[in-house]
N, C-alpha and C positions, 0 to 999 in steps of 0.2 A: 878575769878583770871585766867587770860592764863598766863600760861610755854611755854615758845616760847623759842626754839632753832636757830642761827644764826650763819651763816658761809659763807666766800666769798673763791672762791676755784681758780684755776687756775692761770694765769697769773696777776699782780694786772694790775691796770689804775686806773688815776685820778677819782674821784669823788664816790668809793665806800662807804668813809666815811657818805658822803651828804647823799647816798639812805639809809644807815643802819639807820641814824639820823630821818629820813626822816618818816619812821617805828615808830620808838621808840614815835617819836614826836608825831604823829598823835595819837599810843595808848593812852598818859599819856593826851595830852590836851583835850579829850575824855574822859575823867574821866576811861579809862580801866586799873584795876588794872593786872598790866601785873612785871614776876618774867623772865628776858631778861639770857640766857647763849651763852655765846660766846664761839663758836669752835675756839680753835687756831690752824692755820695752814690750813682750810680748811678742805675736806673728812678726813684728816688725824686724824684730832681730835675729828671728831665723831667717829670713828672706836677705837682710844684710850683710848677711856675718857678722853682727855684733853680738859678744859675748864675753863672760868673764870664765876663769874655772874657779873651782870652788873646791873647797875643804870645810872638815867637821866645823871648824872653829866659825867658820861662815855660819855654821848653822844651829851656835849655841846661844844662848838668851835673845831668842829671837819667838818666843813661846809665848808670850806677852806683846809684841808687839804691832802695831796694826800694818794696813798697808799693806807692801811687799819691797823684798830686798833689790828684786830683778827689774821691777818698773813695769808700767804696765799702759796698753792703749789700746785702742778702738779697731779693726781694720777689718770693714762689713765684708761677711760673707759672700754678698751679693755681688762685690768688684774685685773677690781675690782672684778669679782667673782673668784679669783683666790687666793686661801691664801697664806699667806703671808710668809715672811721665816719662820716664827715659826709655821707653818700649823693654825693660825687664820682664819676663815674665815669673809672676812672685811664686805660682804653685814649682817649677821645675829651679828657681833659684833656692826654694827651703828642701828641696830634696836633693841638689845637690850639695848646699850645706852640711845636711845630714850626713850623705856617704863620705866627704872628704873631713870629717870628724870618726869619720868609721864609729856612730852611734850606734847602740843595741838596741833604744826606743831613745822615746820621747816623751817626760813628764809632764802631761798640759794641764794647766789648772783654769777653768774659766765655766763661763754660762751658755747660755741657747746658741748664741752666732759661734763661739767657739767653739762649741762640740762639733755642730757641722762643718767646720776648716778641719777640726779634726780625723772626723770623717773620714775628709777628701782624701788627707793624708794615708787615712790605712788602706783608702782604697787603691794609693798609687803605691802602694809597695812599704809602706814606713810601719816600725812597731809606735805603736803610741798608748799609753795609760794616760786617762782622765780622771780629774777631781771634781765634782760636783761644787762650785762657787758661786754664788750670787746672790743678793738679799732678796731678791724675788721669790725665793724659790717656787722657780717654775720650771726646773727642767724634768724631763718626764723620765722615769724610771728608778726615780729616789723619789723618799718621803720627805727629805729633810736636804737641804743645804746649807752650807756650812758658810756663816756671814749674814742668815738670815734671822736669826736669835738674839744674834749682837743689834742686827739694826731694828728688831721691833722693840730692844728694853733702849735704846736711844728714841726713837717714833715715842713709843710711849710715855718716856719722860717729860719728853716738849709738849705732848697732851696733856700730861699731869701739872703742869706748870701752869698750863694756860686757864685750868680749873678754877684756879684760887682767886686773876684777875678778872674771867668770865663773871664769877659768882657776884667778884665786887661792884660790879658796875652794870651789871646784869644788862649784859652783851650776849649778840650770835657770836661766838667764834668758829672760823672753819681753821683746820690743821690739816697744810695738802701732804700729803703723805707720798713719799717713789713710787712708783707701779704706772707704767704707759701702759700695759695689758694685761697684766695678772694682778690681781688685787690682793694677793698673801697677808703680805706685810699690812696694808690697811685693816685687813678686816682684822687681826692679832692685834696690833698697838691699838686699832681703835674698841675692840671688848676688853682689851688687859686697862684701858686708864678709864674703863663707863663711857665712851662717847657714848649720845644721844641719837645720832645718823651715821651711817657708814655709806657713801658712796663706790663703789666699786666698777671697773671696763666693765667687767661681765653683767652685773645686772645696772643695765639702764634705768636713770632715776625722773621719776615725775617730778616738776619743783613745785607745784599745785600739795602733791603727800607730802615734799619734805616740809613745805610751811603748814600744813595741817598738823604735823608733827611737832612744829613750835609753837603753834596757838594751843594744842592741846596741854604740852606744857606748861604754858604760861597759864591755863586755866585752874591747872593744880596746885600753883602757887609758885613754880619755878620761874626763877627771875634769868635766867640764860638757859644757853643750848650750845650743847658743844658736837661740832660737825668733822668726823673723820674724811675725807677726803684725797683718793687716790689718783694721780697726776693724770692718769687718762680717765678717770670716769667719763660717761657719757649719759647725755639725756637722751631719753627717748623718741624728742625729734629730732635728735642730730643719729641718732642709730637709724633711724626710718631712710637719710641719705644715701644716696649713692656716694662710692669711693672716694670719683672726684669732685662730687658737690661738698663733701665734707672736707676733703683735701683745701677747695677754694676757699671754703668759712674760716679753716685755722690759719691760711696764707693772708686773711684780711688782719688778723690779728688784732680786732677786736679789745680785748681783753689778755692781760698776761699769760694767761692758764685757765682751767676749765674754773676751779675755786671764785677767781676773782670774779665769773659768768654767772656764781652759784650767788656769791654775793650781793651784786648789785640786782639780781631779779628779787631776791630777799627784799633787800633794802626798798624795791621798787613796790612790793606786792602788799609790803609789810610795815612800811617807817619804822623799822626795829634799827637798831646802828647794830652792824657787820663790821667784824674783822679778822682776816686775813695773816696768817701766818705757815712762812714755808720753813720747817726745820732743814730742806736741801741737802747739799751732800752730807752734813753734819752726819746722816744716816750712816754713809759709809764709812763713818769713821771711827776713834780711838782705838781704846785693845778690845778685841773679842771678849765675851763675856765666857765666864768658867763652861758652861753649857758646849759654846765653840771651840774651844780649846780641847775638850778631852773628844767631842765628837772630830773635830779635825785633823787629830793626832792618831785616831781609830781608819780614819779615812788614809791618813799617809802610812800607819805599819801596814794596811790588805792592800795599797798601791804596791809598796814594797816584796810582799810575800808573792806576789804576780810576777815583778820584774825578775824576784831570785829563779822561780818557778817559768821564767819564759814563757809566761801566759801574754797574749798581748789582745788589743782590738776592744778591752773593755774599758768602761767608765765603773767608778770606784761610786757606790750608795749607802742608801742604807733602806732597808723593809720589816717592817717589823721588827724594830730593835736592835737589828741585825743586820750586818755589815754583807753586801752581796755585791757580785761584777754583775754587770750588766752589759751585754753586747750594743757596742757604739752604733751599729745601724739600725739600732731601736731606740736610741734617745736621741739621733741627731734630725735636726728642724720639729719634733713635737715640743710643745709646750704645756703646760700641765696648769688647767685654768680651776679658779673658784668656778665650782656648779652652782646655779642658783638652787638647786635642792640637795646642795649638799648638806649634810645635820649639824655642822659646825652653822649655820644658814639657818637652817630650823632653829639651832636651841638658841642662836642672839634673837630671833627674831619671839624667841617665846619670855628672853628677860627683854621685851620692849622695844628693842632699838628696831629704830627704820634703815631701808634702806632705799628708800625712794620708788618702788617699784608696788 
């Protein structure tokens, strides 16, 4: 019999359900007598004790739906070993969780900060298997995550939509896209709907190129410009700051987000009319697309065939098409950034688009 503990921690995205299912599925038609407890809320309800148990029926048509069953929240790496208001300490409360459930591991589903919780855990004695989740996909040691295909054909819709009134009124529009430091998602929804510009954290952008890039246009006979825009890009004099002079610039708050900063310099440089559109957590949302479904149902049978096989300490990928564990003290705290010479970088930059640099 395995006691298998389960929890999906951080921001949700489409197709967590699929990979948990995915787990379950592969135990029970494997004849593995398996006793499943679901953390609610994420880290938070290992640390609590809060949980439910689970059975198959938990975990049938649930392959289609977005979200997560278990609930899911925030709780930074950076304050887990820090107790908590009531002087708890959270790292040796979720372990002893663990032992007085007498768990065989621990099923975590999450992104960058929660692989590192994870981490910590195997490093204090805890078996734990990880899923690769996050629309970012930026954790390092997959090529793909799972949540992140669903929210570029969402990014990209809200781009394709904005095209038609862009065209009519021949307007700049910018589309801020998620990404406070990895740009994935931006630079995919904004070459999958033809943006114009692509902003991205990693390459710092000139607004001097980006409006040369609109007058050029406009010279060609185009009546708009459509500007992909990811929620940390950054211009090249604010890259130029130090930590805490940029820190002071975003705490004057200015401007709602970097986009609305991209805007009114436009608007300023150029009397062209700017606007502004956030698609937000929309991104994270509805049912995963077919794409996340069969890859996060792949991702939960090789979590499964681990747990039968009493392999522990890895996070579940994928590499070249193919489904691989990866030791968790190699994917935990890197992050897996856009290179500005990366050839996905080259070849938009060879059908035209800028990116301000």
């Amino acid at each position: 019999m395995k006691r298998i503990g389960m929890l999906t921690s951080g921001g949700d995205c489409q197709a967590l359900n699929a990979a948990m299912r995915g787990v379950v599925k592969t135990l029970l038609n494997n004849k593995e007598k398996a006793e499943i407890y679901g953390f609610l809320d994420g880290y938070k309800g290992l640390i609590y004790g809060k949980y439910r148990t689970l059975g198959g029926d938990d975990f049938s048509g649930i392959l289609t739906k977005g979200g997560t069953i278990l609930g899911s929240s925030r709780t930074p790496f950076k304050t887990i070993q820090d107790p908590d208001e009531n002087g708890l300490n959270k790292v040796e409360a979720m372990k002893q969780n663990y032992k007085k459930l007498k768990l065989d591991c621990l099923v975590i589903l999450g992104g960058n900060g929660t692989h590192k919780t994870a981490n910590l855990l195997r490093q204090e004695g805890l078996n734990v298997v990880t899923l690769p989740k996050t629309i970012d996909n930026d954790l390092w040691g997959t090529d793909m995550t799972f949540g992140f295909q669903s929210a570029v054909d969402v990014a990209t819709a809200a781009i394709d939509c904005i095209h038609t009134t862009a065209a009519s009124h021949g307007r700049v529009f910018i589309v801020e896209v998620m990404g406070h430091k990895v740009g994935w998602l931006t630079l995919h929804a904004g070459m999958a709907s033809g943006a114009d510009i692509i902003l991205l954290p990693e390459i710092p952008y000139d607004i001097n190129k980006v409006i040369a890039k609109i007058e050029e246009r406009e010279k060609k006979g185009s009546r708009f410009t459509i500007i992909a825009v990811a929620e940390g890009a950054i211009s090249k004099q604010d890259a130029s700051l130090s930590k805490k002079e940029y820190k002071k610039k975003l705490a004057e708050k200015i401007y709602p987000s970097v986009s609305y900063e991209v805007a009114a310099a436009i608007q300023e440089k150029t009397g062209r009319e700017v606007r502004v559109t956030v698609p937000g957590h929309t991104q994270r949302g509805g049912s995963p697309c077919p794409y996340d479904r069969v890859f996060a149902s792949r991702l939960g049978a090789e979590a499964g065939k681990l747990i039968m096989n009493g392999e522990y300490g890895f996070m579940v990928g994928i590499k070249d098409q193919e489904i691989v564990k990866v030791p968790l003290e190699e994917v935990a705290g890197k992050l897996k950034m856009v290179s500005p010479d990366a050839s996905i970088v080259k070849e938009a930059k060879l059908l035209g688009i800028c990116f301000g640099d």
